[in-house]
BAZA-814267 format. One line per field, with one value per residue (C-alpha): residue in one letter; x, y, z; residue number from 1. Coordinates in nm, 3 decimals, padded with zeros to 5 digits, always signed. Layout:
residuo [A / ...]
px [X / ...]
py [Y / ...]
pz [Z / ...]
num [NUM / ...]
//
This chain:
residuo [X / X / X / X / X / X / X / X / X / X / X / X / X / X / X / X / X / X / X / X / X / X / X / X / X / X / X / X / X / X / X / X / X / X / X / X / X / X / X / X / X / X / X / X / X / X / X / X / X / X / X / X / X / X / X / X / X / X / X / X / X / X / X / X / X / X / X / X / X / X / X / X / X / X / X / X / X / X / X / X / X / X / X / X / X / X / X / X / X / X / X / X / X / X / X / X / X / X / X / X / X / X / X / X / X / X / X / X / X / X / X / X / X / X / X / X / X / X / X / X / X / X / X / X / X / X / X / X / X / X / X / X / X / X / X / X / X / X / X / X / X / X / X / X / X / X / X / X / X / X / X / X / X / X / X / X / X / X / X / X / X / X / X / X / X / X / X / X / X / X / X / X / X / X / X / X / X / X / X / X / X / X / X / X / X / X / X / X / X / X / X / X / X / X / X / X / X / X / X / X / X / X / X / X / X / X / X / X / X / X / X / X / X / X / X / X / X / X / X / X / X / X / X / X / X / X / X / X / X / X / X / X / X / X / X / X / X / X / X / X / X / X / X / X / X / X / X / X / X / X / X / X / X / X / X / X / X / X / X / X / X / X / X / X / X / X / X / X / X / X / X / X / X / X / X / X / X / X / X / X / X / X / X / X / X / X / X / X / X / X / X / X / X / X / X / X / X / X / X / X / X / X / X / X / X / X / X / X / X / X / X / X / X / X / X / X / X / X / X / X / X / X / X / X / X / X / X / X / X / X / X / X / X / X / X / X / X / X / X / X / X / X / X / X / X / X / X / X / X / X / X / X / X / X / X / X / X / X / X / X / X / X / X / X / X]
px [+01.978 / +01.718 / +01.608 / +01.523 / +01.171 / +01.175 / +00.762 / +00.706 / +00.314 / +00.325 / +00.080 / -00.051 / -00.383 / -00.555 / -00.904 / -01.003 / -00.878 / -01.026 / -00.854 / -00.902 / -00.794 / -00.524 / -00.477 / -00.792 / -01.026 / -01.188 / -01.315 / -01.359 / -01.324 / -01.322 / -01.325 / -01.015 / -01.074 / -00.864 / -00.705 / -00.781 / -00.921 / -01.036 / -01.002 / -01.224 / -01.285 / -01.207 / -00.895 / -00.827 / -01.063 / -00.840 / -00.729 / -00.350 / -00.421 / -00.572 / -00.283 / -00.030 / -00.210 / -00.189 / +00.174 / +00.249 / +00.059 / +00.227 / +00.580 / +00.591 / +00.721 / +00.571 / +00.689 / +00.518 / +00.669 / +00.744 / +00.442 / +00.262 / -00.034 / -00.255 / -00.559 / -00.559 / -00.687 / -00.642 / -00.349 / -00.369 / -00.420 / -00.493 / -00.490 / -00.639 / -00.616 / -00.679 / -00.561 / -00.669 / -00.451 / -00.683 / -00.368 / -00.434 / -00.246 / -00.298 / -00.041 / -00.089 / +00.014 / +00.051 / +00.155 / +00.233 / +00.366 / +00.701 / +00.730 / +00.612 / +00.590 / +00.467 / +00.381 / +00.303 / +00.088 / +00.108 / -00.155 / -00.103 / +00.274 / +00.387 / +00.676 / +00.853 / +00.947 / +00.837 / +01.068 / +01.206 / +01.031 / +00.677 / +00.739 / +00.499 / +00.683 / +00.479 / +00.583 / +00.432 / +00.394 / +00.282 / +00.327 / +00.691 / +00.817 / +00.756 / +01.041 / +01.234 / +01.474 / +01.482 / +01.475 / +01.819 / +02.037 / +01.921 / +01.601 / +01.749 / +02.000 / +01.650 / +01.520 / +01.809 / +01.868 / +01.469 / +01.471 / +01.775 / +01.643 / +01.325 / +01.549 / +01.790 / +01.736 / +02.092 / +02.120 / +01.941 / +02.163 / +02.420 / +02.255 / +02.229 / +02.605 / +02.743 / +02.514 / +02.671 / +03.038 / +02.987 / +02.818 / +03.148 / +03.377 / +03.227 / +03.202 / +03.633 / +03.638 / +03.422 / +03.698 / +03.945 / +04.135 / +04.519 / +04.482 / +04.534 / +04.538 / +04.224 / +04.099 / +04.244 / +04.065 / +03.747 / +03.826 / +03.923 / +03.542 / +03.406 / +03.573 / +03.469 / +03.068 / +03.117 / +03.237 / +02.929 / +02.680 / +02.805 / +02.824 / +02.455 / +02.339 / +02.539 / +02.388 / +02.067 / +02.123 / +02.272 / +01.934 / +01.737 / +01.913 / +01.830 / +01.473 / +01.395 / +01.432 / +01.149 / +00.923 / +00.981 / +00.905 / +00.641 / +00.443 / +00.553 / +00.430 / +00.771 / +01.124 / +01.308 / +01.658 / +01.692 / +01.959 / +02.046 / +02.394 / +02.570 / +02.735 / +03.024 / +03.346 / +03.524 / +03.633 / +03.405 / +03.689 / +03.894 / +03.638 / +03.736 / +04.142 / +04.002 / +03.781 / +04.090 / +04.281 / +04.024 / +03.962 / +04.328 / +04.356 / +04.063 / +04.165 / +04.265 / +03.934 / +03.721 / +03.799 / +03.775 / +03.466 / +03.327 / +03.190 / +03.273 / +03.281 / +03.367 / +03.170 / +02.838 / +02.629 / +02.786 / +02.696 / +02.413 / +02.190 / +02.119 / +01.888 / +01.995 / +01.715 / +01.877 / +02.243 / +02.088 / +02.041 / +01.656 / +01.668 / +01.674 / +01.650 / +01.363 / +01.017 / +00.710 / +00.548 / +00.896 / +00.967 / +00.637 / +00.657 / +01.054 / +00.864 / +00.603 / +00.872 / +01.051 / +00.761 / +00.648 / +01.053 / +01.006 / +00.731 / +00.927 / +01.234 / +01.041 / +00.873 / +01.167 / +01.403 / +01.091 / +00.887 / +00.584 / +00.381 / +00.398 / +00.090 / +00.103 / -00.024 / -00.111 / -00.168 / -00.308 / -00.118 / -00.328 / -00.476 / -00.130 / -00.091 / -00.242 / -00.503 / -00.254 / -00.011 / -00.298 / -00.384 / -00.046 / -00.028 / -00.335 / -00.167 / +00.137 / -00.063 / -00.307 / -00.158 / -00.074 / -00.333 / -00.365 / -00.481 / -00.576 / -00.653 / -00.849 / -01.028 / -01.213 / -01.358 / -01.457 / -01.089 / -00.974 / -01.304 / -01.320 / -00.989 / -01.121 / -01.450 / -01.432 / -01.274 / -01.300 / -01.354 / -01.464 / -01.444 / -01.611 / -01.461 / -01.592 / -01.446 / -01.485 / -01.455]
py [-00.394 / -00.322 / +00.067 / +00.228 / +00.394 / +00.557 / +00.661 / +00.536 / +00.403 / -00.023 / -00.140 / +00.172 / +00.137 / +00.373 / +00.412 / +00.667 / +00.934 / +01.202 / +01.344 / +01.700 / +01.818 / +01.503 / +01.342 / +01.179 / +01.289 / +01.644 / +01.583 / +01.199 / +01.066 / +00.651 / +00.379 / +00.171 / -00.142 / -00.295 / -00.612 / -00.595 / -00.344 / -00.426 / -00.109 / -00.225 / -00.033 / -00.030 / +00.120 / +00.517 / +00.502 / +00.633 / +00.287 / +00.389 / +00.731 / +00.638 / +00.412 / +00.634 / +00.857 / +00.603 / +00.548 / +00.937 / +01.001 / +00.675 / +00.689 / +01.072 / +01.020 / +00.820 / +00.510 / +00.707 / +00.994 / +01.302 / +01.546 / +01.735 / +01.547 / +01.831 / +01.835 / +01.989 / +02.392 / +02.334 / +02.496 / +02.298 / +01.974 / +01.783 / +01.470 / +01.430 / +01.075 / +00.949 / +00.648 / +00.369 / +00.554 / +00.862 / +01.064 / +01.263 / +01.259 / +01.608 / +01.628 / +02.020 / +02.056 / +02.404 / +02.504 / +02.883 / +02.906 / +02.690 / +02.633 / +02.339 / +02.299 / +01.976 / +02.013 / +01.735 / +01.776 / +01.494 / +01.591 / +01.953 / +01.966 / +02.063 / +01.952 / +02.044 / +01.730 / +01.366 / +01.303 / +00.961 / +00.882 / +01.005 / +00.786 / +00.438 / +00.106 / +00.032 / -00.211 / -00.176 / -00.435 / -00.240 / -00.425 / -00.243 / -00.467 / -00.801 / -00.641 / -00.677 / -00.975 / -00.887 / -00.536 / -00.325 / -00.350 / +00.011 / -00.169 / -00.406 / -00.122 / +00.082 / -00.204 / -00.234 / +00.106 / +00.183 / -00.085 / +00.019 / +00.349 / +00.233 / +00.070 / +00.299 / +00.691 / +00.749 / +00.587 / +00.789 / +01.111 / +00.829 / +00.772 / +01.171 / +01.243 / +00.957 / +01.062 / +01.420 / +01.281 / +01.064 / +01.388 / +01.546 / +01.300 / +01.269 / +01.641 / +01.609 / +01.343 / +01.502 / +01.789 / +01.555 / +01.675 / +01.678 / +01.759 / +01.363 / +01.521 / +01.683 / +01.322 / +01.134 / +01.304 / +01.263 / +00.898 / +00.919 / +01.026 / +00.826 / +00.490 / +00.620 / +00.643 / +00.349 / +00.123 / +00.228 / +00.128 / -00.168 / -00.266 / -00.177 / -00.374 / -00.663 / -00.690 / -00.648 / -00.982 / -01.135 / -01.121 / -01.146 / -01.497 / -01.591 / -01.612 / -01.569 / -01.963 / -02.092 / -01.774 / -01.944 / -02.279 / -02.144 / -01.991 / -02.242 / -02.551 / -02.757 / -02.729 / -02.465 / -02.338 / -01.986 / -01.719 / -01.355 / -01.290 / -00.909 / -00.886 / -00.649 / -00.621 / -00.495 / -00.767 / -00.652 / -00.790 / -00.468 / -00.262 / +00.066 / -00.036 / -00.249 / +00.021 / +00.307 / +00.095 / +00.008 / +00.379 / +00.462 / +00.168 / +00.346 / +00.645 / +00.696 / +00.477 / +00.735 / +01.010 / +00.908 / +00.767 / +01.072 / +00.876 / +00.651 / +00.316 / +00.102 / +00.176 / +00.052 / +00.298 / -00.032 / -00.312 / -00.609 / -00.853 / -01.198 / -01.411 / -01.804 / -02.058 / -02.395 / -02.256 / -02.106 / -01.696 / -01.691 / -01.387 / -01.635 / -01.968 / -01.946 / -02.002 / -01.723 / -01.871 / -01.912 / -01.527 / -01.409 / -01.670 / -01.509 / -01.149 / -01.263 / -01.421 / -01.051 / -00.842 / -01.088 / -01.090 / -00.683 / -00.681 / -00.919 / -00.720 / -00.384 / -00.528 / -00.694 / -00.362 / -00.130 / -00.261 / -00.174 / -00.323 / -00.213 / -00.130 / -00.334 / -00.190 / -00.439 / -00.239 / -00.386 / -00.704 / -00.953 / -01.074 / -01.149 / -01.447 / -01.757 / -01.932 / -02.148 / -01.791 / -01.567 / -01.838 / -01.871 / -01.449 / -01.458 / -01.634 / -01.447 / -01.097 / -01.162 / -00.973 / -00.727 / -00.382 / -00.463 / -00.266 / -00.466 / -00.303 / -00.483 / -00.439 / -00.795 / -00.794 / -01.157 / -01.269 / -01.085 / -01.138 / -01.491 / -01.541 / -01.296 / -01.390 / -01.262 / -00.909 / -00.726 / -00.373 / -00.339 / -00.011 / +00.048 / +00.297 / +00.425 / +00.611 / +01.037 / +00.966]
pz [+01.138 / +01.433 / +01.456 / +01.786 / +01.669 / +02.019 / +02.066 / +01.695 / +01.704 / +01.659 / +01.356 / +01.327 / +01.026 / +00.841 / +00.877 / +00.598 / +00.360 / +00.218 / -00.089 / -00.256 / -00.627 / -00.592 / -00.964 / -01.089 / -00.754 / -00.713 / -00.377 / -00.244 / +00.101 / +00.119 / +00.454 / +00.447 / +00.626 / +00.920 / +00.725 / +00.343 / +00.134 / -00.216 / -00.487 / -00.769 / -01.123 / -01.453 / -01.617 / -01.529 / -01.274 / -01.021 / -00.862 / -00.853 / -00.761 / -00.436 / -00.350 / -00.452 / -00.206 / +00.095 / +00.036 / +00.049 / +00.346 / +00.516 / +00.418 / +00.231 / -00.093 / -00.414 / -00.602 / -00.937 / -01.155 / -01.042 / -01.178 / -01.022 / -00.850 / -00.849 / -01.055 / -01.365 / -01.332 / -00.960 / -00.788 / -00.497 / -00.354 / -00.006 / +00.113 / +00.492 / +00.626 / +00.995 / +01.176 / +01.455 / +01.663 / +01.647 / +01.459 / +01.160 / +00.856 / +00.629 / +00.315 / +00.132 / -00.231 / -00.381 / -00.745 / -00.741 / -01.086 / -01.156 / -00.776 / -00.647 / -00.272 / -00.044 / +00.346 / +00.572 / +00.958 / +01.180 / +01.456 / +01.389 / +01.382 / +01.073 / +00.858 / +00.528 / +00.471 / +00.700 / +00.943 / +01.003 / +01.327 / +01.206 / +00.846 / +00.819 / +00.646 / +00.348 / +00.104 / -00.273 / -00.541 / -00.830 / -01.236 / -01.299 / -00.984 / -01.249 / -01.419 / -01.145 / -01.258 / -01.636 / -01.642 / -01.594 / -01.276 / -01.164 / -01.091 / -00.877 / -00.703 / -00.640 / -00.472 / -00.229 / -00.142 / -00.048 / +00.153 / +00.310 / +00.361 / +00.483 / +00.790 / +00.833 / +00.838 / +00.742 / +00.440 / +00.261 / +00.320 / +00.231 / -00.113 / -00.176 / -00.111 / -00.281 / -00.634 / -00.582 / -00.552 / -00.862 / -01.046 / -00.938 / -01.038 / -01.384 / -01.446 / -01.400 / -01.620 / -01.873 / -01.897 / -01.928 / -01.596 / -01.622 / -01.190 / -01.062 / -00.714 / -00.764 / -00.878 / -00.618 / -00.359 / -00.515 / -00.540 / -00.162 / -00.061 / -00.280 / -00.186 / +00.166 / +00.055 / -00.189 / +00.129 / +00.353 / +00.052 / -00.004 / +00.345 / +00.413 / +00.072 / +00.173 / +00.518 / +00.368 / +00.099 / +00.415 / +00.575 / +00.344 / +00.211 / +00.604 / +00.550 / +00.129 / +00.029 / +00.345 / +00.174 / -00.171 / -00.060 / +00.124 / -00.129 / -00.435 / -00.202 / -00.302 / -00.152 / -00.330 / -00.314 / -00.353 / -00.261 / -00.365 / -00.459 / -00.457 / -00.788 / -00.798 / -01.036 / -00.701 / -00.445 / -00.150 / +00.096 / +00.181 / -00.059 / -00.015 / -00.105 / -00.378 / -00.537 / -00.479 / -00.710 / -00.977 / -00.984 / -01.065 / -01.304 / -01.469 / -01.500 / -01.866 / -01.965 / -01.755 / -01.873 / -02.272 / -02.142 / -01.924 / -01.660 / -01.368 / -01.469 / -01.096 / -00.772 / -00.608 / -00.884 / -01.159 / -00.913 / -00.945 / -00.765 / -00.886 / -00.797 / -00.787 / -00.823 / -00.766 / -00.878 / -01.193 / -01.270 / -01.235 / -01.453 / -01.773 / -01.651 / -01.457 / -01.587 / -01.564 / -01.270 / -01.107 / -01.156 / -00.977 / -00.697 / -00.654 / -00.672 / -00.395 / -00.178 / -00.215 / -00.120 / +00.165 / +00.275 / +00.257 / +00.473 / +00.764 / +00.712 / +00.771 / +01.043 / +01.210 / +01.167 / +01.302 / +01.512 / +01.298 / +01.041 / +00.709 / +00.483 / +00.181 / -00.130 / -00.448 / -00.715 / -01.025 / -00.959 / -00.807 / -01.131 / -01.240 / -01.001 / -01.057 / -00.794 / -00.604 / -00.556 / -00.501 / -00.199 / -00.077 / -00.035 / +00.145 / +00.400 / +00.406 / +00.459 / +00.739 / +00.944 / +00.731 / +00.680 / +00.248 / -00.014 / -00.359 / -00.682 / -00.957 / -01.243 / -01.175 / -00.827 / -00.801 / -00.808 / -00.517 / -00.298 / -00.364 / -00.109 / +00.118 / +00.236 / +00.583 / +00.728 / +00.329 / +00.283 / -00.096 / -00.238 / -00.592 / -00.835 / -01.147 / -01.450 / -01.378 / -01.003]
num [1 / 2 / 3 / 4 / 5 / 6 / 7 / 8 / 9 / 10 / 11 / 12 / 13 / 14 / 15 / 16 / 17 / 18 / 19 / 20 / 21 / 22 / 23 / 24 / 25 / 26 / 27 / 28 / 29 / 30 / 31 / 32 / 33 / 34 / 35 / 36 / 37 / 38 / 39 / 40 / 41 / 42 / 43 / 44 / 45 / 46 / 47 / 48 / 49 / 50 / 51 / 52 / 53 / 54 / 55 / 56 / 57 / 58 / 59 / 60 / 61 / 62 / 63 / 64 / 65 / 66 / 67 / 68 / 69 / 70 / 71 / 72 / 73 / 74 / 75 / 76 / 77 / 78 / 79 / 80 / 81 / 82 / 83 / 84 / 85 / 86 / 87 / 88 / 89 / 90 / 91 / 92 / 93 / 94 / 95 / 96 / 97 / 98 / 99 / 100 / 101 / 102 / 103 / 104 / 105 / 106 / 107 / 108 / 109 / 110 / 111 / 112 / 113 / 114 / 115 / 116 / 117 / 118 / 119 / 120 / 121 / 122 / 123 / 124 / 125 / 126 / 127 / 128 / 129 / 130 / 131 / 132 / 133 / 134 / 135 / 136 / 137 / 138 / 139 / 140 / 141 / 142 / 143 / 144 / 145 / 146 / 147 / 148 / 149 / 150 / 151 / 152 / 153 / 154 / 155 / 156 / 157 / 158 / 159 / 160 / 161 / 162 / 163 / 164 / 165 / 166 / 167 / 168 / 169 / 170 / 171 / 172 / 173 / 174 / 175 / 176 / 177 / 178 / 179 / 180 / 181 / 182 / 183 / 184 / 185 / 186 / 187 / 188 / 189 / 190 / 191 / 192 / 193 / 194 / 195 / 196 / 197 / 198 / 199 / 200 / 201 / 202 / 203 / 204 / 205 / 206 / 207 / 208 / 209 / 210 / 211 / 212 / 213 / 214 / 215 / 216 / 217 / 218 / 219 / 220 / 221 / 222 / 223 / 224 / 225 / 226 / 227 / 228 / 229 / 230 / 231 / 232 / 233 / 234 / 235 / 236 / 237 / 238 / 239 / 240 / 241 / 242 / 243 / 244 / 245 / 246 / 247 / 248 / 249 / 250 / 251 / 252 / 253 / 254 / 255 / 256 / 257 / 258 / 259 / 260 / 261 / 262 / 263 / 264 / 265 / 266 / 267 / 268 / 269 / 270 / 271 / 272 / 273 / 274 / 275 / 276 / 277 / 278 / 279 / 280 / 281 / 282 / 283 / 284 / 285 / 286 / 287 / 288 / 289 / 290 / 291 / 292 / 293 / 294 / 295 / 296 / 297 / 298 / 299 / 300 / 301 / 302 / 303 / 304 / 305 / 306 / 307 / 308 / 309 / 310 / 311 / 312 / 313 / 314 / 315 / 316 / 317 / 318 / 319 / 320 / 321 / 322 / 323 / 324 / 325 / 326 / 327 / 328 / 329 / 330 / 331 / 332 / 333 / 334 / 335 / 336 / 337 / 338 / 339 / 340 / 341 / 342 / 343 / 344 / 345 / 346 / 347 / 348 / 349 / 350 / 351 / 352 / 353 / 354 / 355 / 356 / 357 / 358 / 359 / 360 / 361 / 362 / 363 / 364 / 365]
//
């Protein structure tokens, strides 16, 4: 699924941020080094706030809750970051009473919300990604359909209008709608939407199952076979006839239900470490080296699909890996502009010992 960027900027890296009222920081301005950047400090020192604050002015949106990142008693906030392509990066904040609004300028052009074309790849591995395998399918749907937006402007207007159909649909059901015309054709559009998802999440796994079991092996030093499987309780041959007659099966159990129960928004991925569901066969050092080989497939995939490198952001996840995976990522991300939190400095260093931009943190920043 190859994107035509047009004039998008190649491996574009940041070279500094400044960052004003934003979360934790009043006013604090930081170097960010060409290949790896080490974030070092104990806990609340602000670590995640500054990488939260690279991803936003990179890719314009946040992989953390949606309050308000303005400083408390501020009413606004700015972050002003510059690049080795001389651009500048300025994000505005501004709380005027309940309304909340976010403006991005990309060398002085300004934008309500960041386009497609002026959006960086960046890839985050923060500690809710180690729940990944175990943790509820949503989790594993999220990580499909980012990625898929990441590639593919589209999709994410995609995502939008298929969650509004759904809401639709279940707002029928909910009344217990006597009007089967009026729920056909809502079953209509959203077999139509349902179809397209699928289709990009399945050409997604396809590629990804191209390249994720060399990654593996790669990083676990032994030959490992490992694939990613789209689980679905609709036949994804001749999907959107399939789904049309689940949905009319289902009917009767919807609506005593309320909700939907058959489309993509019900749908899985499973890992499959030598024919097994890593999910609960695998051990704990099997699950992170699956992670890794994810996040290291993300970045290719990104890269491959773009034409760009993506920023990688570790955040308070390095420690988590154990010397012989910590090694193996190094290797993986040399190319790669990385940002590392840590509360222990020595661990990250220790693999970096040329090329690494330390940057120490204390609590009260």
């Amino acid at each position: 699924m190859i994107i035509d960027r047009g004039n998008f900027a190649t491996s574009m890296k940041f070279t500094d941020i400044r960052l004003q009222h934003f979360r934790s920081y009043q006013d604090a301005s930081f170097e960010i080094g060409p290949e790896v950047t080490i974030v070092v400090g104990p806990n609340a020192a602000g670590k995640t706030n500054l990488v939260e604050s690279l991803m936003i002015a990179a890719g314009g949106t946040s992989y953390r809750d949606k309050n308000s990142v303005i400083a408390r008693g501020q009413e606004w906030a700015r972050i002003d970051a510059h690049t080795d392509t001389n651009a500048t990066r300025t994000v505005k904040f501004r709380q005027d009473g309940e309304t909340a609004t976010k403006e991005f300028e990309i060398d002085y052009k300004k934008y309500l919300r960041l386009p497609f074309r002026e959006k960086h790849p960046v890839v985050v591995f923060e500690p809710n990604d180690l729940l990944l395998l175990h943790g509820e399918p949503s989790r594993r749907r999220d990580f499909i359909d980012d990625l898929a937006e990441q590639v593919n402007p589209a999709f994410s207007g995609l995502r939008r209008q298929y969650k509004r159909v759904v809401a639709q649909r279940n707002s029928l059901l909910k009344q217990q709608a006597g009007d089967s015309a009026q729920l056909f054709a809502w079953d209509v559009r959203l077999a139509d939407l349902a179809t397209q998802i699928v289709t990009a999440r399945t050409i997604l796994m396809e590629q990804m199952n191209t390249q994720i079991e060399d990654i593996y092996s790669g990083v676990a030093g032994k030959k490992t076979k490992l694939i990613s499987r789209y689980d679905s309780n609709i036949d994804t041959a001749n999907y959107t006839a399939n789904l049309l007659r689940r949905l009319e099966t289902t009917r009767q159990t919807d609506i005593q239900r309320g909700f939907t129960t058959s489309g993509p928004h019900r749908d899985d991925l499973v890992f499959l470490l030598d024919g097994a569901p890593a999910a609960t066969q695998a051990s704990r050092g099997e699950i992170r080296t699956i992670l890794l080989a994810i996040k290291i497939l993300q970045l290719q995939i990104l890269e491959q699909a773009l034409g760009s490198r993506p920023l990688l952001l570790l955040d308070d996840v390095f420690s988590e890996l154990d010397g012989a995976r910590r090694k193996a990522l190094t290797v993986f991300l040399k190319k790669y502009q990385t940002i590392i939190t840590t509360t222990d400095a020595d661990i990250a260093i220790k693999h970096f010992t040329k090329n690494c931009t330390v940057i120490p943190l204390q609590r009260g920043v």
